[in-house]
C-alpha positions in Angstrom: 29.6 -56.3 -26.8 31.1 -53.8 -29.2 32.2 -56.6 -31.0 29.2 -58.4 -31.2 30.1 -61.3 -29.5 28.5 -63.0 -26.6 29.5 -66.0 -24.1 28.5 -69.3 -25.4 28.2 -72.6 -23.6 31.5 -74.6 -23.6 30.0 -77.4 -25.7 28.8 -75.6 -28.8 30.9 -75.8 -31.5 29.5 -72.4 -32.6 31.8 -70.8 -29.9 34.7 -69.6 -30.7 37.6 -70.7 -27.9 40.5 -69.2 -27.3 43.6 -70.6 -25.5 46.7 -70.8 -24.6 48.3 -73.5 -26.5 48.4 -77.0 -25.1 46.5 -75.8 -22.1 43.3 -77.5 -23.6 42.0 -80.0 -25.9 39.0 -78.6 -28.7 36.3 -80.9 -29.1 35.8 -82.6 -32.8 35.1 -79.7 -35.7 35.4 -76.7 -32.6 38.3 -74.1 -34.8 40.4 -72.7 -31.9 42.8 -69.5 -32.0 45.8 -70.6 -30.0 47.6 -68.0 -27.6 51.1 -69.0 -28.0 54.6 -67.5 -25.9 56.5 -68.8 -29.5 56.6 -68.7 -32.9 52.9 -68.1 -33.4 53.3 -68.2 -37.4 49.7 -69.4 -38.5 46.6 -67.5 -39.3 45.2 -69.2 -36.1 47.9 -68.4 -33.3 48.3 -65.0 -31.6 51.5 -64.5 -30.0 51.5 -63.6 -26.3 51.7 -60.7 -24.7 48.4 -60.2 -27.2 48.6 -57.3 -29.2 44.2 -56.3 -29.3 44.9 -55.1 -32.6 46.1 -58.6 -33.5 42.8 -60.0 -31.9 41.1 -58.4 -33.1 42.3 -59.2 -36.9 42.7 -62.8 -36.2 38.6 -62.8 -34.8 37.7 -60.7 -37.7 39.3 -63.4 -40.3 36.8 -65.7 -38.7 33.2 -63.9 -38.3 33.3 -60.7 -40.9 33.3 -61.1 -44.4 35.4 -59.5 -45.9 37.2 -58.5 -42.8 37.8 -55.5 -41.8 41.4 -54.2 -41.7 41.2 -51.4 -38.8 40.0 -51.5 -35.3 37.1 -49.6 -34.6 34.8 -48.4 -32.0 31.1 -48.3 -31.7 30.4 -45.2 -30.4 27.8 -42.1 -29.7 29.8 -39.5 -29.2 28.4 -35.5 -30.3 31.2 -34.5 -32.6 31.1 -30.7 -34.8 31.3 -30.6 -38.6 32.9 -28.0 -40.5 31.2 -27.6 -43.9 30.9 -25.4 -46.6 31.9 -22.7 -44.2 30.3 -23.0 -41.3 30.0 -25.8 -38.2 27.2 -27.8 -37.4 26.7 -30.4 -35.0 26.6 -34.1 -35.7 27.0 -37.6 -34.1 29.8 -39.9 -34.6 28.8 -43.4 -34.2 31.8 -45.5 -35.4 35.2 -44.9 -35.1 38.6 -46.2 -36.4 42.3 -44.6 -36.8 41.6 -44.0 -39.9 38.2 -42.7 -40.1 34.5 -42.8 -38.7 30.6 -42.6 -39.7 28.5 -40.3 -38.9 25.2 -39.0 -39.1 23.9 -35.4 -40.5 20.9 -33.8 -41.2 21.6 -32.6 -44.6 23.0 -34.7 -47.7 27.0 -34.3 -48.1 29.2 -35.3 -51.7 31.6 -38.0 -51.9 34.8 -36.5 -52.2 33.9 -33.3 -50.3 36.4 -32.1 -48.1 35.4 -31.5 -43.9 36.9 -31.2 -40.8 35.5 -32.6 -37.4 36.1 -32.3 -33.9 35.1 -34.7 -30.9 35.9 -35.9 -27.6 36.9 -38.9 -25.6 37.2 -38.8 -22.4 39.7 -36.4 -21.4 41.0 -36.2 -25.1 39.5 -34.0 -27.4 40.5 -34.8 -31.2 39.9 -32.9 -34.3 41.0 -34.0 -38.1 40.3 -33.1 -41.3 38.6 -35.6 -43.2 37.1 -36.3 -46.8 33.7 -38.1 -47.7 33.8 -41.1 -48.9 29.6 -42.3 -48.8 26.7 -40.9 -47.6 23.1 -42.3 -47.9 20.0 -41.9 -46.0 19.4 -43.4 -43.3 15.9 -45.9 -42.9 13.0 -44.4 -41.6 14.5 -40.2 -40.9 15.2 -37.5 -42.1 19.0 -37.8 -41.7 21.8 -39.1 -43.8 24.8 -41.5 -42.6 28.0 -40.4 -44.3 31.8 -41.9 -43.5 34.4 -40.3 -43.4 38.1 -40.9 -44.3 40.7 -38.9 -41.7 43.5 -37.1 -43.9 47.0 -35.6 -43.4 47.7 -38.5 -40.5 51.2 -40.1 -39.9 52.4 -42.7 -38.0 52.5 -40.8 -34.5 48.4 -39.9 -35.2 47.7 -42.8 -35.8 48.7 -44.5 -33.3 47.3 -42.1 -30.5 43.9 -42.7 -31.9 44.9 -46.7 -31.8 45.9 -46.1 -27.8 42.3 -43.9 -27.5 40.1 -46.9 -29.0 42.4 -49.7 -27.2 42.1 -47.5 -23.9 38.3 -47.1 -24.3 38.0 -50.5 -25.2 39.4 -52.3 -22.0 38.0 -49.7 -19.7 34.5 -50.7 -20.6 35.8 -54.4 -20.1 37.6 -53.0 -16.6 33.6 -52.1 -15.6 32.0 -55.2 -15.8 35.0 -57.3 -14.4 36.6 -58.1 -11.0 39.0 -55.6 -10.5 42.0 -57.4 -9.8 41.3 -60.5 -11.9 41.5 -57.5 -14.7 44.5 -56.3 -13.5 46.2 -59.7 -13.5 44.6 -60.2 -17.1 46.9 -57.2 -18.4 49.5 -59.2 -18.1 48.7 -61.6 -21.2 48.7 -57.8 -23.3 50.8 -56.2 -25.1 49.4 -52.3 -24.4 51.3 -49.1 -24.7 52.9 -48.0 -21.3 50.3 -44.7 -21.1 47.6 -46.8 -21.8 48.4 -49.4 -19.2 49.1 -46.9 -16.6 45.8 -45.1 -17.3 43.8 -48.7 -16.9 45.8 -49.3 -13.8 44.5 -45.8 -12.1 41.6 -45.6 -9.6 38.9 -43.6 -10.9 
């Protein structure tokens, strides 16, 4: 869902199917992504154990134009904004490693420089972060703004990756068969902390 894709019927050529290679044959003018255990070397292959990052690339060559290099997260989490001196409250509602949107009830500058803090789950993150756009938002009072995270390296980066990745399958892990999800992590390629943290019984 966060993806915006739904389950289509097997015979619509609108559907997008993924599969292991040679483990099916796609009907006339249906464009497969093939799962593949070697030398997946074309824009159309994913090499398994599936990196979600790679996925999620691959999916996005195919349905979002232009794509979009990052994976992010639709969210609504309450985050805190540090501006002009003082905090304020705010709600994050997308969110990447490398930045996220937001909305505020006042106007902020491209190029201004804020910080923001926010939790997930157990994790509670904070960055500092420049504007990059803000407009107002349809119908209210309040403004949309994104925001580009600053002073990250590798090591940040890919925490956030593991926190969006983690979030990601959990939701999945919800509306799923519990051990037909657990066999499923198999086919992906998922940081040790992250697979340990799926694999726990809330």
């Amino acid at each position: 869902d966060s993806w915006g894709f739904i389950l289509c019927r097997r015979d619509d050529l609108s559907a997008l199917l993924l599969a292991e290679e040679g483990a099916c044959r796609p009907m006339a003018g249906q464009q497969p992504i093939w799962l593949c255990r070697f030398g997946a070397t074309g824009r159309d292959q994913i090499l398994l154990p599936v990196a979600l990052e790679s996925l999620w690339q691959t999916v996005e060559q195919k349905f979002h134009h232009p794509p979009r290099k990052h994976l992010r997260m639709v969210a609504e989490l309450k985050a805190r904004i540090f501006l002009r001196g003082e905090w304020f409250e705010t709600t994050l509602f997308s969110l990447s490693d490398m930045g996220a949107r937001i909305t505020t009830d006042r106007e902020v500058v491209k190029q201004e420089d804020v910080s923001i803090e926010f939790s997930i789950d157990d994790d509670v993150l904070k960055y500092n972060a420049q504007i990059i756009f803000s407009v107002p938002k349809a119908d209210s009072a309040q403004f949309q703004s994104g925001i580009l995270f600053s002073g990250q390296n590798i090591q940040s980066r890919a925490e956030l990756r593991s926190i969006l990745i983690r979030r990601y399958l959990k939701a999945i892990r919800e509306r799923m068969d519990r051990r037909a999800f657990q066999d499923g992590l198999a086919f992906l390629d998922l940081p040790p902390e992250v697979r340990r943290k799926l694999l726990q019984v809330d």
